[in-house]
FIKOLZA-1660 file (N, C-alpha, C; in steps of 0.1 Angstrom, whole numbers, plus 5000, padded with zeros to 4 digits):
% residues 165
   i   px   py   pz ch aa at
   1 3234 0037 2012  A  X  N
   1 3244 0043 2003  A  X CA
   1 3238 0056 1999  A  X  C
   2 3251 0064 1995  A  X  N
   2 3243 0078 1992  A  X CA
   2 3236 0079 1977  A  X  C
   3 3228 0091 1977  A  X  N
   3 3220 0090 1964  A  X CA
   3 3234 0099 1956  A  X  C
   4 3236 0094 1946  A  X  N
   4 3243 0102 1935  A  X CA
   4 3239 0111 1932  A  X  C
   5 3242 0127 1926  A  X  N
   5 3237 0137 1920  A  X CA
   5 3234 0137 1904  A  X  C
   6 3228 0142 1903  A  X  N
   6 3221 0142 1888  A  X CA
   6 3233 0153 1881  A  X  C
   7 3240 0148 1872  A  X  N
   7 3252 0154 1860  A  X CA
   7 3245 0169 1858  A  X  C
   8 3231 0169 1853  A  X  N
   8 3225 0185 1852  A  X CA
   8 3225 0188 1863  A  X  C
   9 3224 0186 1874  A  X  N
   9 3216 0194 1889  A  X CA
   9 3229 0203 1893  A  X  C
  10 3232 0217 1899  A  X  N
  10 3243 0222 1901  A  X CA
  10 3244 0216 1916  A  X  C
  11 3259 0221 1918  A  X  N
  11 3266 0216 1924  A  X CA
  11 3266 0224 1940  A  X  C
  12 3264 0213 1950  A  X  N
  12 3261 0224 1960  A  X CA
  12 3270 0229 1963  A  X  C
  13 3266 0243 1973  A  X  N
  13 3276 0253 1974  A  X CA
  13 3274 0255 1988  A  X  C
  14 3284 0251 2002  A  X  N
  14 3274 0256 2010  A  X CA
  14 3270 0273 2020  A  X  C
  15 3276 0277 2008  A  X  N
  15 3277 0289 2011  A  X CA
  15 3264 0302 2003  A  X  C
  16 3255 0291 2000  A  X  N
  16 3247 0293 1991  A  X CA
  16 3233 0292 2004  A  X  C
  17 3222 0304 1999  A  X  N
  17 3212 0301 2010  A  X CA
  17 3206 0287 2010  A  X  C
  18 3192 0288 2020  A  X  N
  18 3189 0271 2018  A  X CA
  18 3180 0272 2007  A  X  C
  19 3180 0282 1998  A  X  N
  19 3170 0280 1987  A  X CA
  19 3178 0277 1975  A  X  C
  20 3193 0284 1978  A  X  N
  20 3203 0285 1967  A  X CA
  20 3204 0294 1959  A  X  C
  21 3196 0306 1959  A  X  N
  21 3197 0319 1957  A  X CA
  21 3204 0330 1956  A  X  C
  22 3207 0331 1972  A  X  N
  22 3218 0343 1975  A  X CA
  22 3229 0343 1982  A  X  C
  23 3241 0342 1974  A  X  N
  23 3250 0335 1977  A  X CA
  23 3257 0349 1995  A  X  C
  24 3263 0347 2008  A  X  N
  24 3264 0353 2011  A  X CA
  24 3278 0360 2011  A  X  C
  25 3274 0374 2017  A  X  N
  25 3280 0383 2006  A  X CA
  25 3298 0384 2016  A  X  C
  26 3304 0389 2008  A  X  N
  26 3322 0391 2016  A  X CA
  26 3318 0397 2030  A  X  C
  27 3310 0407 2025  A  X  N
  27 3310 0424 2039  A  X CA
  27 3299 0420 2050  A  X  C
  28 3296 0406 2050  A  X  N
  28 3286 0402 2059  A  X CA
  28 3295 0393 2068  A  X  C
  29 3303 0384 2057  A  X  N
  29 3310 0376 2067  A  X CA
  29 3324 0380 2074  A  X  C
  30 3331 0394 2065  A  X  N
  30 3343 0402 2074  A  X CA
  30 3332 0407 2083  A  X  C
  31 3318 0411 2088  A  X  N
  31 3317 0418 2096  A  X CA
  31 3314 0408 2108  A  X  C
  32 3307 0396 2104  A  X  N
  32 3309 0381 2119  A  X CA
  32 3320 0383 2123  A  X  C
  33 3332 0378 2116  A  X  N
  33 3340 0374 2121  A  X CA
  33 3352 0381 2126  A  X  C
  34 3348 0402 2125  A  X  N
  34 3357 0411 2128  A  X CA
  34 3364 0417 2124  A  X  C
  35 3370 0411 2110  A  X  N
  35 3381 0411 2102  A  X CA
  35 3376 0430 2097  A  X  C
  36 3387 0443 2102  A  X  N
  36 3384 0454 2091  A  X CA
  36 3387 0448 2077  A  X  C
  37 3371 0457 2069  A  X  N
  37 3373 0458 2050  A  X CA
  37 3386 0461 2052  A  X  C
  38 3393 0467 2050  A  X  N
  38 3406 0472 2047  A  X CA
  38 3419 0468 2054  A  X  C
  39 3415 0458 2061  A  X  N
  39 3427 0449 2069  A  X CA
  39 3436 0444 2063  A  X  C
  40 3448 0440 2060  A  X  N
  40 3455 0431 2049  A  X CA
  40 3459 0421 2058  A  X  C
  41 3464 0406 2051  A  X  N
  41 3461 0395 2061  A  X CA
  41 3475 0400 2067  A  X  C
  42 3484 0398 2068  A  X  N
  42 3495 0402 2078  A  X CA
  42 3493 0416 2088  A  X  C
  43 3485 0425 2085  A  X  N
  43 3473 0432 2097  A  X CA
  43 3473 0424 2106  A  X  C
  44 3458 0419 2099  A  X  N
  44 3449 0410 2106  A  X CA
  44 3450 0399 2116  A  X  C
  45 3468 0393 2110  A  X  N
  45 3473 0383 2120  A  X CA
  45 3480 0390 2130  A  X  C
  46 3481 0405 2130  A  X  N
  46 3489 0410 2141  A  X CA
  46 3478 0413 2149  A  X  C
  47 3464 0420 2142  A  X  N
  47 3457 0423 2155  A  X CA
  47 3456 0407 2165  A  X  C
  48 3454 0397 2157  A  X  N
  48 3450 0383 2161  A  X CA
  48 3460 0385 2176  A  X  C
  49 3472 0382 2170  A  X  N
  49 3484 0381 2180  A  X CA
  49 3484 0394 2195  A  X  C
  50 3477 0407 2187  A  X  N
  50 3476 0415 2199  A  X CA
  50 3467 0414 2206  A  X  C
  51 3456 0409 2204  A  X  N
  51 3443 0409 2209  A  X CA
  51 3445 0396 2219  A  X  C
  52 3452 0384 2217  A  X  N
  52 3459 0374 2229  A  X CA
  52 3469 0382 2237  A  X  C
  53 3471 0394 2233  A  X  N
  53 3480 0402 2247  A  X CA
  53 3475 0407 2254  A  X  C
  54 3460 0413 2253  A  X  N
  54 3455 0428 2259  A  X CA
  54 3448 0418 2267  A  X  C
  55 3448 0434 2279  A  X  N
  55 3442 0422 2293  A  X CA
  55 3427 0423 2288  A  X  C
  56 3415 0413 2296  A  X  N
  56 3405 0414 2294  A  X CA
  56 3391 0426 2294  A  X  C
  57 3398 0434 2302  A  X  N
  57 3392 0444 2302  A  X CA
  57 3393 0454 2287  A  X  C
  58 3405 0458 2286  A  X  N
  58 3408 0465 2272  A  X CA
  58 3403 0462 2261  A  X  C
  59 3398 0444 2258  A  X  N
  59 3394 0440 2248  A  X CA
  59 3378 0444 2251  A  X  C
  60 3372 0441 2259  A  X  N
  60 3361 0443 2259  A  X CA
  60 3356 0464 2253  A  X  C
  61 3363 0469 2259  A  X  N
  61 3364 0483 2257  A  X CA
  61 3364 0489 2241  A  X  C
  62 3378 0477 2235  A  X  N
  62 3382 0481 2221  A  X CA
  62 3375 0473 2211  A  X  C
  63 3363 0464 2216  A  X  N
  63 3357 0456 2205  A  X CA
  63 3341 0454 2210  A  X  C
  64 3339 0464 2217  A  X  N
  64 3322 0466 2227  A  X CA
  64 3319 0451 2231  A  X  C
  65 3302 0453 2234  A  X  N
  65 3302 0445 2245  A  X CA
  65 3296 0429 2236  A  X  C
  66 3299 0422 2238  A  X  N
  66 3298 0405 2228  A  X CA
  66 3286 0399 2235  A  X  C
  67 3274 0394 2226  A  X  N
  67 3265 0386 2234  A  X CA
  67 3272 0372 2237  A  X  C
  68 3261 0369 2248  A  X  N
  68 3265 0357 2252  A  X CA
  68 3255 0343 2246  A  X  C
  69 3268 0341 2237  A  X  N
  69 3261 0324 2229  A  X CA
  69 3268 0315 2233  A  X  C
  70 3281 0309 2238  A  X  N
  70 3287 0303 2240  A  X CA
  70 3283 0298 2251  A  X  C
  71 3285 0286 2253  A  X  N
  71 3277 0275 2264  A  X CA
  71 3293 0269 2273  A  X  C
  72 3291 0268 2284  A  X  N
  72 3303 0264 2291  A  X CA
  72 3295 0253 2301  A  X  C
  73 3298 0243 2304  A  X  N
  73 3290 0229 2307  A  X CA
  73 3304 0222 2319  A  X  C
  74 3298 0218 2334  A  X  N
  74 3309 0214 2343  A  X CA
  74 3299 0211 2352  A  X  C
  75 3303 0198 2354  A  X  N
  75 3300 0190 2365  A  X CA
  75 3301 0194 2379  A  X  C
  76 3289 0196 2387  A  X  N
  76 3287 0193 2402  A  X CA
  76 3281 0183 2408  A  X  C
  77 3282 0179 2421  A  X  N
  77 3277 0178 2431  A  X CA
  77 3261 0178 2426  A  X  C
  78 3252 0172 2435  A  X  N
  78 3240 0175 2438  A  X CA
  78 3240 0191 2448  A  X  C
  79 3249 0186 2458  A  X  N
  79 3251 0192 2468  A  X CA
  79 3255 0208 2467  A  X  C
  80 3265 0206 2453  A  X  N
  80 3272 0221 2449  A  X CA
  80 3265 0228 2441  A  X  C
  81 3255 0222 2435  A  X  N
  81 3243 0227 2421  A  X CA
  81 3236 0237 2435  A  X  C
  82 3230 0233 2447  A  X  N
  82 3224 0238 2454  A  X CA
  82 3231 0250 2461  A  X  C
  83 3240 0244 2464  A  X  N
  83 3251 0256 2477  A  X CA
  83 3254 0270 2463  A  X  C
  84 3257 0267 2446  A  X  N
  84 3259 0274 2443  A  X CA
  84 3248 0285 2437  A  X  C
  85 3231 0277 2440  A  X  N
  85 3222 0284 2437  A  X CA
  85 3216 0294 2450  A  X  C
  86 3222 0290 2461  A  X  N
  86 3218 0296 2473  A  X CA
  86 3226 0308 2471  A  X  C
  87 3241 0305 2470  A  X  N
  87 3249 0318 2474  A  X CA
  87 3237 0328 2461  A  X  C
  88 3236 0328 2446  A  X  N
  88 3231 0334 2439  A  X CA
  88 3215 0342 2447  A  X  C
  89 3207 0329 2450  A  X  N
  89 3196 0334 2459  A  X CA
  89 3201 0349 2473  A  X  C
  90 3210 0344 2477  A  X  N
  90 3215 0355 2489  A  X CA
  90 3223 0366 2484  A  X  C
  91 3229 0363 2471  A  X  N
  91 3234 0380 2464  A  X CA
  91 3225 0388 2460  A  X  C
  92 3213 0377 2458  A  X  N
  92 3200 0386 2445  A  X CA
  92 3193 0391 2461  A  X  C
  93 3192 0388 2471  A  X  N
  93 3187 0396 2482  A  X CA
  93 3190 0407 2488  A  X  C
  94 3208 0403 2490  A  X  N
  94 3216 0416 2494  A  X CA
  94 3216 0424 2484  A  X  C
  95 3217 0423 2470  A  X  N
  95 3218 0437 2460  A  X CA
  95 3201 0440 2459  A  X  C
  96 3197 0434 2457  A  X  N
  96 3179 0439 2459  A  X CA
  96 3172 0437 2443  A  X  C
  97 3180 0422 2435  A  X  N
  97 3180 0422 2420  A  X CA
  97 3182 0407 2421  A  X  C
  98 3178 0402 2410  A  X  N
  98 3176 0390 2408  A  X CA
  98 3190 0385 2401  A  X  C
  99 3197 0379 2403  A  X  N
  99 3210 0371 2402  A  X CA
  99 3206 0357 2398  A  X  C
 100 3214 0354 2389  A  X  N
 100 3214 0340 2386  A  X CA
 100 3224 0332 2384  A  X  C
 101 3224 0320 2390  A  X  N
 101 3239 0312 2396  A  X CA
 101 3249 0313 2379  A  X  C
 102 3246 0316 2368  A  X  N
 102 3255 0319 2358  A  X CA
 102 3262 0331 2360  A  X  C
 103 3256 0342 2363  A  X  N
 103 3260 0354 2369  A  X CA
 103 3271 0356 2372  A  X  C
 104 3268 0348 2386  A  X  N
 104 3279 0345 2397  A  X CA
 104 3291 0341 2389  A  X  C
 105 3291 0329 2383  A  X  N
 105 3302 0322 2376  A  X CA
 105 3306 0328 2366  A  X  C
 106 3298 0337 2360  A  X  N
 106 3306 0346 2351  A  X CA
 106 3314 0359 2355  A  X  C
 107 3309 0362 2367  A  X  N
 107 3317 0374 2377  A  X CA
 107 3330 0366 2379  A  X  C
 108 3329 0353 2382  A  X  N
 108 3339 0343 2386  A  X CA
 108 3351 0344 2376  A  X  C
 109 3345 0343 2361  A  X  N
 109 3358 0343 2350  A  X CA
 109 3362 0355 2351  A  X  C
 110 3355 0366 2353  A  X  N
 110 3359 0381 2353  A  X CA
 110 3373 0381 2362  A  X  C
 111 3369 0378 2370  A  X  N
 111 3378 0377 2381  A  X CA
 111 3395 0369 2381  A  X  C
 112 3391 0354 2374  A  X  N
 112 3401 0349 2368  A  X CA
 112 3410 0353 2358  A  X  C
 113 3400 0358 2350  A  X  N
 113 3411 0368 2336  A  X CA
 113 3416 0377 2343  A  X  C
 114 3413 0383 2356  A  X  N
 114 3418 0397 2360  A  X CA
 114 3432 0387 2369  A  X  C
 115 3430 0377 2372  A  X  N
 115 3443 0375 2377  A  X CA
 115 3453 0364 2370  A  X  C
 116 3447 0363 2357  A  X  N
 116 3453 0347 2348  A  X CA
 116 3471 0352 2349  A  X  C
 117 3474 0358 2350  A  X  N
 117 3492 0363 2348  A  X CA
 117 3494 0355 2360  A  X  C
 118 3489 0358 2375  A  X  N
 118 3495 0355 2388  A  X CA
 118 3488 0341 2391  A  X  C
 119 3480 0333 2384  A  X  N
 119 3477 0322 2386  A  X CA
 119 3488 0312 2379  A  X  C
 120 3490 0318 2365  A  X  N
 120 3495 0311 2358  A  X CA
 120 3513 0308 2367  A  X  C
 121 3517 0324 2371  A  X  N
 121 3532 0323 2377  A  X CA
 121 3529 0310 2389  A  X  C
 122 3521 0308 2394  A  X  N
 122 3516 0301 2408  A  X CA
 122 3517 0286 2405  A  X  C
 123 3510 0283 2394  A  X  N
 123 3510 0269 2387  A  X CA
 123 3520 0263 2383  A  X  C
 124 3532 0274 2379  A  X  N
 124 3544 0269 2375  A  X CA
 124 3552 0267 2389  A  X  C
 125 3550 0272 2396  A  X  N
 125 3558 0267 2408  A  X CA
 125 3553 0254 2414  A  X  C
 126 3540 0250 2416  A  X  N
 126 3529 0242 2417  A  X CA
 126 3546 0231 2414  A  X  C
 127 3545 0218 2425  A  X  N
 127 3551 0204 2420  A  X CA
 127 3542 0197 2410  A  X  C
 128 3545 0187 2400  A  X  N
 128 3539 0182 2388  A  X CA
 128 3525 0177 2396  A  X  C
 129 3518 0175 2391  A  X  N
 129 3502 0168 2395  A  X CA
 129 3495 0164 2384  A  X  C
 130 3488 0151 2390  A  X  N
 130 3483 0140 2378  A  X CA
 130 3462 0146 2377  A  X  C
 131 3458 0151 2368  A  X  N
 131 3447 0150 2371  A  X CA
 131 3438 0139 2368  A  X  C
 132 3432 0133 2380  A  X  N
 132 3425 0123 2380  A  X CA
 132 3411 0119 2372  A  X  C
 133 3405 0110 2368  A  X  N
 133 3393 0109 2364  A  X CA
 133 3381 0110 2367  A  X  C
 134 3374 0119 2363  A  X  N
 134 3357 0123 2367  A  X CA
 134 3353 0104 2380  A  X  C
 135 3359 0097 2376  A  X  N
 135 3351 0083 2387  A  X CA
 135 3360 0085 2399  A  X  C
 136 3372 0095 2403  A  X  N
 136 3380 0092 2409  A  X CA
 136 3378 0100 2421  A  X  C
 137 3367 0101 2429  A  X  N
 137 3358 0112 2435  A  X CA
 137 3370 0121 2447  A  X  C
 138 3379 0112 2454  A  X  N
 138 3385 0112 2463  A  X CA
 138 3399 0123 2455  A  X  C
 139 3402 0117 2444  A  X  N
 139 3416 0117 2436  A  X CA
 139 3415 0136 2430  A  X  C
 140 3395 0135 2425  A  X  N
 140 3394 0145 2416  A  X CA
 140 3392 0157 2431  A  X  C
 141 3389 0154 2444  A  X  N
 141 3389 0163 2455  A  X CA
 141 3395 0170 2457  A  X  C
 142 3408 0160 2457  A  X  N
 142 3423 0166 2461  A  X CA
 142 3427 0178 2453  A  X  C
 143 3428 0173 2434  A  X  N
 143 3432 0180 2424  A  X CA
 143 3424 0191 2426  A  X  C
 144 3408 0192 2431  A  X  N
 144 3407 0207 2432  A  X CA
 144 3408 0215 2441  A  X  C
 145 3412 0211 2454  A  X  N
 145 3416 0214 2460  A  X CA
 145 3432 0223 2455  A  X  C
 146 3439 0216 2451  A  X  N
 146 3454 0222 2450  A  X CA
 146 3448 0236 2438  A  X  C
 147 3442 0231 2429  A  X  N
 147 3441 0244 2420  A  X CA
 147 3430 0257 2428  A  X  C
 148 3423 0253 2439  A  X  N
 148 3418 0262 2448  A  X CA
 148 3428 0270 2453  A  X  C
 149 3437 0261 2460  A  X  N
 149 3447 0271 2465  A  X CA
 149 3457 0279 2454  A  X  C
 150 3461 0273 2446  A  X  N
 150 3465 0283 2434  A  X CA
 150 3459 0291 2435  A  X  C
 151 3446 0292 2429  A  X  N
 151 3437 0305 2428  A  X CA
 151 3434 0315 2441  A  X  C
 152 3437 0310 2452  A  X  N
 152 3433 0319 2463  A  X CA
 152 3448 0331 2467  A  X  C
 153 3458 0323 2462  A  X  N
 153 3471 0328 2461  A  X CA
 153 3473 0336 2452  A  X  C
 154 3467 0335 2438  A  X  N
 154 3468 0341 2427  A  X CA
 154 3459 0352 2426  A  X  C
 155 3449 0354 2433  A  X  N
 155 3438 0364 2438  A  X CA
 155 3442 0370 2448  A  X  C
 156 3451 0368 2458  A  X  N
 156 3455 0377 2465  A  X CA
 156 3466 0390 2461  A  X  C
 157 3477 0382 2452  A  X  N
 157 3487 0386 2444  A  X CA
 157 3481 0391 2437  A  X  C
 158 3471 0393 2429  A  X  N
 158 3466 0399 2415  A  X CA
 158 3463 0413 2424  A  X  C
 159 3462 0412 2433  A  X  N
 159 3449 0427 2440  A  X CA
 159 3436 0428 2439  A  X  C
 160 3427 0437 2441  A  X  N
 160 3410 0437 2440  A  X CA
 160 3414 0443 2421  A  X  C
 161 3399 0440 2419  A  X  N
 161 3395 0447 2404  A  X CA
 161 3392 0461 2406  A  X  C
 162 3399 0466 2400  A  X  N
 162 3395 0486 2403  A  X CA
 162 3386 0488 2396  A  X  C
 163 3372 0495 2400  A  X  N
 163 3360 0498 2392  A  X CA
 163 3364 0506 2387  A  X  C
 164 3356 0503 2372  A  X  N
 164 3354 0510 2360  A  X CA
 164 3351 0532 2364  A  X  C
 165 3354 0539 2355  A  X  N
 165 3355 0550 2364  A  X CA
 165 3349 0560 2350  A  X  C
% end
């Protein structure tokens, strides 16, 4: 059972440091979370709403460049952990620079965001499909197969990425 609090002891805050000291301040947390000082919230829900329109490149441009903290976790293969550290091994040779298989996979989303409009038109045409369960090895094959081909259709229709200039 929990311990009760003592009637004198104040009351936690948890927005209070871990000493309970300094409480943190407005202009620290509008500056985490992007919000302009001088934004009014009906602003602020419009940049929200614009910023889900602009392609991925423009946001990156209009809000610089974001470290990378966010963790993204997906199951392979023995076989695919390998084939996908190789290809990384043979890009980091051809460019003459050390590549690493997250790299790759993040060039990979680049790529996706640059074509999410023509993937997405692709999927809608797509007949309905059931996605199977991680034990369904044969069932989960197929399903990525069909969204492979989505994507290779939707990468052709999108065009190449025009370098930055």
């Amino acid at each position: 059972m929990a311990k009760r609090r003592d009637p004198k002891q104040k009351e936690y805050n948890p927005l209070d440091d871990a000493r309970g000291r300094f409480p943190i301040e407005v202009d620290l947390v509008r500056d985490v979370i992007g919000e302009p000082a001088n934004a009014t919230p009906a602003l602020a829900a419009a940049d929200a709403t614009a910023t889900a329109l602009v392609p991925p490149e423009a946001y990156k441009e209009s809000r610089g460049v974001e470290k990378l903290v966010k963790y993204n976790k997906f199951l392979t293969t023995p076989r695919e952990k390998l084939e996908l550290e190789r290809l990384a091994a043979r890009l980091s040779g051809a460019l003459g620079v050390s590549v690493k298989p997250s790299q790759v996979i993040r060039a990979c989303l680049i790529h996706l965001l640059h074509a999410e409009h023509e993937i997405i038109r692709h999927a809608e045409r797509q007949p309905t499909v059931r996605r199977p369960s991680n034990t369904e090895a044969i069932a989960l094959a197929e399903f990525d197969q069909v969204i492979a081909e989505i994507l290779s259709a939707a990468f052709r229709d999108a065009g190449p990425i025009r370098p930055k200039r």
